[in-house]
Structure formats: C-alpha cells, structure tokens
C-alpha positions as CSV (number, residue, x, y, z in Angstrom):
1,X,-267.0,123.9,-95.9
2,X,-263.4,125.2,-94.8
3,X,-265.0,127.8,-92.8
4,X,-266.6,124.6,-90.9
5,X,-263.2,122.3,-90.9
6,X,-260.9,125.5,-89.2
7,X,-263.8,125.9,-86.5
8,X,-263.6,122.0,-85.8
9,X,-259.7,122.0,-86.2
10,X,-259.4,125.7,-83.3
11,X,-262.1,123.3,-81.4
12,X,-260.3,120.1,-81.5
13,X,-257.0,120.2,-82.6
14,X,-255.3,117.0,-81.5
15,X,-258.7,115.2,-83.5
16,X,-256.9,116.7,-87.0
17,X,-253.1,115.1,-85.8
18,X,-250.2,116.5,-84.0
19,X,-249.8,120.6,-84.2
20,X,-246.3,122.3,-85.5
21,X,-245.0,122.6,-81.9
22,X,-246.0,119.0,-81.0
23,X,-244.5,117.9,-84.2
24,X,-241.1,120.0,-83.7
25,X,-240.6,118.6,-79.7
26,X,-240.9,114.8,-81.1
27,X,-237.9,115.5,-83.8
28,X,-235.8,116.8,-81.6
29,X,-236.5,114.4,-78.4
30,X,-235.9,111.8,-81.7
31,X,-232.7,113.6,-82.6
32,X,-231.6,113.4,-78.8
33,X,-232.2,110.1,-78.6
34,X,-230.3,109.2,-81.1
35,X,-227.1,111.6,-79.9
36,X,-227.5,109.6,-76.9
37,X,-227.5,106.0,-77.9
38,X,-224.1,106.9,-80.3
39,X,-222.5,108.8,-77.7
40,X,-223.0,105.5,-75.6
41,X,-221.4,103.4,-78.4
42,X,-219.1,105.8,-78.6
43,X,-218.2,105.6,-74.4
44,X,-218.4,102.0,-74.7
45,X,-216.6,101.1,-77.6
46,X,-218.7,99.2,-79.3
47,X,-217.6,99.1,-82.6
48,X,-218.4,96.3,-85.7
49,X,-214.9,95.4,-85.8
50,X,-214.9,94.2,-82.1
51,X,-218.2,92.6,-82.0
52,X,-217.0,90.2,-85.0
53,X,-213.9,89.1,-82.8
54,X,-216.1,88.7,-79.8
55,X,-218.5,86.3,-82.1
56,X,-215.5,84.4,-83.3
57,X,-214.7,83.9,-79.7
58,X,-217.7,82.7,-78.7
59,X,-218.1,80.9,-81.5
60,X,-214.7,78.8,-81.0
61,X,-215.8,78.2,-77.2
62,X,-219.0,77.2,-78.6
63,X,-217.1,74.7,-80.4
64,X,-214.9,73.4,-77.8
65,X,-218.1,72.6,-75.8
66,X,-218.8,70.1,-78.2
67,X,-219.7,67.1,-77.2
68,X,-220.5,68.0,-73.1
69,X,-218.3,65.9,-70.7
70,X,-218.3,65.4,-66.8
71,X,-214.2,65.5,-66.6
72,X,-213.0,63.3,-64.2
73,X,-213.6,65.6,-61.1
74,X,-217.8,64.9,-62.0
75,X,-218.2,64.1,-58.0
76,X,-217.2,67.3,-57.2
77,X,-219.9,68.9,-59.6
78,X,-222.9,67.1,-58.5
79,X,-221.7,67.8,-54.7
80,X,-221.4,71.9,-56.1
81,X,-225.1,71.6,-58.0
82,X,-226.7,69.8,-54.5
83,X,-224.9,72.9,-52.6
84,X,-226.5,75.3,-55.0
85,X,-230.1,73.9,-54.9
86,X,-229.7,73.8,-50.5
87,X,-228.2,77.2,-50.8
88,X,-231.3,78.1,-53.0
89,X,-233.7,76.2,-50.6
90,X,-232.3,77.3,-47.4
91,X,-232.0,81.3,-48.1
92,X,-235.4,81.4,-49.7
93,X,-237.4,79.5,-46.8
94,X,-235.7,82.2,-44.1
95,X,-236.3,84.8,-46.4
96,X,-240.3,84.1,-46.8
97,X,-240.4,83.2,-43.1
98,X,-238.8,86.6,-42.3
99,X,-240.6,88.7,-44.6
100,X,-244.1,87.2,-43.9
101,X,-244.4,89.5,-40.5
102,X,-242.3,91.9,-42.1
103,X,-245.1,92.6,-44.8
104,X,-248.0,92.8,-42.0
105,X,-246.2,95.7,-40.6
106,X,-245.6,97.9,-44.4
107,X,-249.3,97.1,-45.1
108,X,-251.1,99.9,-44.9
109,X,-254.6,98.4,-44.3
110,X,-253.2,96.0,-40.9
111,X,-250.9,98.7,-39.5
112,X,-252.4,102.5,-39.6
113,X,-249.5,104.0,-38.4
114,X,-248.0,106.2,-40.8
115,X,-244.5,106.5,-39.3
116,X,-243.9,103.3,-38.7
117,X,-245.0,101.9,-42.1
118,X,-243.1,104.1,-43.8
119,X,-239.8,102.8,-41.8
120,X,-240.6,99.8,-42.6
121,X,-241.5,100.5,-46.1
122,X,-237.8,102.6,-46.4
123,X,-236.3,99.3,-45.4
124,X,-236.9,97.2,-47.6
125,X,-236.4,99.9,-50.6
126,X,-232.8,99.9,-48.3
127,X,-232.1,96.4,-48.6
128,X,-233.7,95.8,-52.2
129,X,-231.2,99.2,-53.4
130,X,-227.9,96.5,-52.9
131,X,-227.5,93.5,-55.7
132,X,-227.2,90.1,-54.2
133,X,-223.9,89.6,-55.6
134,X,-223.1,93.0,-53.7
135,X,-224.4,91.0,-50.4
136,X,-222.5,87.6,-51.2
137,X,-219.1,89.9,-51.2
138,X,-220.0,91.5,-48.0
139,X,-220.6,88.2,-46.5
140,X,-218.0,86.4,-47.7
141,X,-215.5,89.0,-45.9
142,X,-217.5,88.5,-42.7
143,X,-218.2,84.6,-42.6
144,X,-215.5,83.6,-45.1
145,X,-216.0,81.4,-48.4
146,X,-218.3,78.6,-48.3
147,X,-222.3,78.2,-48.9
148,X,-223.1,80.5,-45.5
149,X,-222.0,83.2,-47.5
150,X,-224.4,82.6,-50.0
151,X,-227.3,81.7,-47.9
152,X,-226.8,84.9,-45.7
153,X,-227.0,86.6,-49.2
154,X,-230.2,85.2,-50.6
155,X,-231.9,86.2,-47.2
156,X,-230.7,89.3,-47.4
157,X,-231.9,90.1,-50.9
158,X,-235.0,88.4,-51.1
159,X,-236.8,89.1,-47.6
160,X,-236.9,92.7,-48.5
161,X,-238.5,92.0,-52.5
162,X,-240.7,89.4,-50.6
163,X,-241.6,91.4,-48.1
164,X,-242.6,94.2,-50.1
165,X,-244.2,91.6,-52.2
166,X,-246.4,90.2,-50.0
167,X,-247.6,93.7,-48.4
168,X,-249.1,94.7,-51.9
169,X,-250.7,91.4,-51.5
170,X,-252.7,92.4,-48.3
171,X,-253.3,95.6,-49.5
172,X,-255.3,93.7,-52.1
173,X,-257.1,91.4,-50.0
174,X,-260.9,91.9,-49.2
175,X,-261.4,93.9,-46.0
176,X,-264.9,92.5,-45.7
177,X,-264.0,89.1,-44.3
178,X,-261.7,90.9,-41.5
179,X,-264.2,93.4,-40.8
180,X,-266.3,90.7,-40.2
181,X,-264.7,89.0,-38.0
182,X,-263.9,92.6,-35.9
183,X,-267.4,93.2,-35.9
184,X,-268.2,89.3,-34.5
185,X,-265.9,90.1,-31.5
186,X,-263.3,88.7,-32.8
187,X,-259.5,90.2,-32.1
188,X,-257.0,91.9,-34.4
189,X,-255.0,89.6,-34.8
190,X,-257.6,86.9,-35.2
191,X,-259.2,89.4,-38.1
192,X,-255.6,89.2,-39.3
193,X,-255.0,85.2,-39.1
194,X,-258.8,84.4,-40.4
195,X,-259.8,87.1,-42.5
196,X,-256.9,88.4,-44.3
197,X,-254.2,85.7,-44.3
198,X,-256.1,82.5,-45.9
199,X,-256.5,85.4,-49.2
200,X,-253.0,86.5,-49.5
201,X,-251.6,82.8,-48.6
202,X,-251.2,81.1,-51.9
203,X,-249.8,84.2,-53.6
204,X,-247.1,84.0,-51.1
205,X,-246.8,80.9,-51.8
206,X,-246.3,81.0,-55.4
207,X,-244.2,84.0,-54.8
208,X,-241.5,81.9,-52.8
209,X,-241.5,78.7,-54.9
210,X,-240.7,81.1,-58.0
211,X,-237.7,82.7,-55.6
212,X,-236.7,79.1,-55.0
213,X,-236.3,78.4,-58.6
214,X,-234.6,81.9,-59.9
215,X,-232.4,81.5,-56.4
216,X,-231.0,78.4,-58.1
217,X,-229.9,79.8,-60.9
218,X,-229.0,83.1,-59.1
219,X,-226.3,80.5,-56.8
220,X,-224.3,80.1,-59.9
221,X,-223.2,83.2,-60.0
222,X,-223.1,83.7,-55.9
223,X,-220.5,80.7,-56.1
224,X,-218.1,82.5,-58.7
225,X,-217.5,85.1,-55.8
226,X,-216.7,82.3,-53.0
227,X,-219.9,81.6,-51.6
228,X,-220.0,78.2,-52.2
229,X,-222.2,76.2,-55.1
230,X,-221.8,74.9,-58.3
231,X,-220.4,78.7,-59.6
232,X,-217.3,77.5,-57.7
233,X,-217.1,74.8,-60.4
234,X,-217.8,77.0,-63.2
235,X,-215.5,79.7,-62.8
236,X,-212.2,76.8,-62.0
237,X,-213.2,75.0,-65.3
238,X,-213.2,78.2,-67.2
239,X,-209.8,79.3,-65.8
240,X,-208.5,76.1,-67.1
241,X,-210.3,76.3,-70.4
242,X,-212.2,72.8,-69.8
243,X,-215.4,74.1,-71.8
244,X,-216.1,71.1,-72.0
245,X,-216.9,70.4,-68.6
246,X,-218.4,73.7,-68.3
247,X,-221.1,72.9,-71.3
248,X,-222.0,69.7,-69.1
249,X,-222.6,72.1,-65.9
250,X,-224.5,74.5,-67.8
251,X,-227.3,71.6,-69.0
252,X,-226.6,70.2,-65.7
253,X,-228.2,73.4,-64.5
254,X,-231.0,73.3,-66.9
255,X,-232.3,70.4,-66.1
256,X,-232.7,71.3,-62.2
257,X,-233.9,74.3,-62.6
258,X,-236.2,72.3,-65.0
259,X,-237.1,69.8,-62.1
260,X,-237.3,72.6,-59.7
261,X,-240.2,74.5,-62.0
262,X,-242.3,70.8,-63.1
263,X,-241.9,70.2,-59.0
264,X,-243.0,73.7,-57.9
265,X,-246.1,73.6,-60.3
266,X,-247.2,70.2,-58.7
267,X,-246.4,71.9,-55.2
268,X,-248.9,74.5,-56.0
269,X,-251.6,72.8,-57.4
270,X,-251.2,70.4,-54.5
271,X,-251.3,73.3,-52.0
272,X,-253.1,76.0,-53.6
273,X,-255.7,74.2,-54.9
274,X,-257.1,72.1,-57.5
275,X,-258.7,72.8,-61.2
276,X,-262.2,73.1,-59.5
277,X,-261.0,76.0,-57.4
278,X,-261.0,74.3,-54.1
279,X,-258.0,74.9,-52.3
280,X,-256.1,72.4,-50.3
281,X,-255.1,74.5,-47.3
C-alpha cells in the first residue's frame, strides 16, 4: 500500500500538497513581505502613538462640525457647488465627444493599421500616466484660476480613460452586423455608423454619465488648487477653522452627487432602453 501511495505521490505531487521547496519559497516570500510592510511603517512613521493624536484630532473636528451650518457667506457656496456640477458637466461632455473618434482609431477591428493604432494607443497611456490634479496645476499656470482651469483638466484626463474605454468596447462588438453591411455594398464608414456603433452606444453612454458623476466629486478637490468650484469654498473655511460650514458643504455634496446618480439612472433607462430590452435610441 505505501509502495502504491510513493508511485501516486512521484506521479502527482502537487495532488499530495505543496513539496519542501514550494513550502520553503512561500515562508520566505511571507517573511519578505512582512520586512517590507515594517520597513514602510518604519519610512513613514507610522507609529501608535501618533495615530491616537491624529484620532483625537479628527475626533475634535468631528465635533466642531456639529450641528452643520451655511455661515453667512451660504450664496457663495451654492454659486461654488453650481460651478462644480458645470465644471463636471462641461469637461465630461468634450471629453466623450473627443474620445468617441479617438477610440475608432485605437480599435483594432475598425483601424488595421498597426502603427497608427499603436500611436494612438501610446497616447492615451500618455495622457492617462498624469493625475488630474497634476493637469488642473498645469492649467491653472496657463489660463489662470477660475473654473476653465478645471474644465481644461477634466478633458484632459478623462478623454484619454474614455477613449481607451470605449475602444475595448468595439473591440467587443459583433463583427457580423458590419460585415454585413460590407458585404451588402455598403461603405466603411456606413459598416461603422450601422453595424458597429448602435452596439457600443449605450455602454458609452453609461460610461460618461458615471464620469459626470465621479467628475463632480473629483471638482472638489480641482477647486482646492484654484480651478474654480466649490473646493475653493472648502479649503477658505478650513483655513479659518469654520468646520462648521465645511460639514454643511460636505452633505451639500452628497446630496448632488446623490441627485446626479437617481438622475443619471433615469437618463439611462430613458435612453438605453427599457426593462423589456428595447432600447430607446
């Protein structure tokens, strides 16, 4: 009987559990890993005693939050939160109307040269390698504070992530509707608008309301740089220590971004399609 199990175990080893060697590799890749994450506690300084006092901190701004209050300046915050939601709106319909011929040409089944999609490709891995905020700096130096700054930045950011979004979305799409149109006569371009497009259309389309809605939270922080929005009236009331007014922009916030998602959900349904699976467009 152990004559059979050590021909079964030289036969298939991994069937009977790790071997020695297997066994050995994990412990140490365990013991590195663990080297690692104190040496990065370590580099950071993240020690017990200093995450208490940050808790107590937030704690006692938590505190001061209590009970939420629009100040007297609450014009100027529902002027900053409209800013950021037209910021939001503005950069993220250029962007989708940008990257929607942009992602025809990196597709690999609409354009069949190699050198060319791979530019195009490269690109957007260019442009998606740089942050947003990284973008909002750039452009506040260039066009100077105000919400262009952070419009220029959300186009920037998001035509290349749409872009590359939406060309994985073709590349998905059935090729037997456009070869049938080719092989009806029809054009390239018509193979394109008729046989590809009307597939790929209402995942762009939920693609760029969900960029409309993360873009309105992503303004917040665009305006804390200069470039315009309610982050502009975030970071004033925080160097003043007015938490209570910056509590009130914080649900102020939520709740948009709130109304933005119930409103893009309706959007889709109304434009996608409906429960039965016809689609409106």
């Amino acid at each position: 009987m152990s004559t059979s199990v050590e021909n079964w175990r030289q036969r298939q080893p991994r069937a009977f559990g790790a071997t020695r060697g297997e066994r050995a590799l994990r412990w140490v890749g365990g013991a590195a890993f663990i080297l690692w994450l104190l040496w990065s506690f370590w580099l950071f300084e993240i020690t017990p005693q200093r995450l208490w006092n940050g808790l107590s901190g937030l704690a006692t701004i938590v505190r001061l939050m209590v009970p939420p209050s629009p100040g007297a300046m609450w014009l100027d915050i529902l002027k900053g939160m409209a800013e950021s939601v037209a910021m939001a709106f503005l950069g993220t319909f250029i962007a989708a109307l940008i990257a929607l011929p942009l992602s025809f040409m990196g597709a690999r089944n609409v354009v069949t040269a190699t050198l060319l999609r791979f530019s195009v490709r490269r690109f957007f891995d260019g442009i998606r390698g740089v942050d947003q905020l990284i973008w909002a700096l750039a452009y506040v130096r260039a066009v100077g504070l105000g919400p262009l700054a952070g419009v220029l930045a959300i186009i920037t950011s998001d035509l290349a992530v749409l872009a590359k979004l939406y060309s994985e979305a073709i590349e998905n799409a059935d090729r037997r509707q456009a070869d049938g149109i080719l092989a009806s006569g029809g054009s390239r371009l018509q193979a394109i608008r008729y046989g590809i497009l009307p597939q790929v259309l209402p995942v762009m389309i939920a693609q760029a309301l969900y960029f409309f809605e993360s873009n309105t939270r992503s303004a917040a922080i665009l305006g804390v740089v200069g470039a315009g929005g309610i982050g502009l009236q975030i970071a004033e009331r925080i160097k003043v220590r007015h938490w209570d007014e910056v509590a009130f922009i914080i649900m102020l916030m939520v709740l948009t971004v709130a109304a933005i998602d119930y409103l893009s959900g309706k959007l889709r349904k109304r434009l996608i399609g409906r429960r039965d699976g016809s689609a409106v467009i």
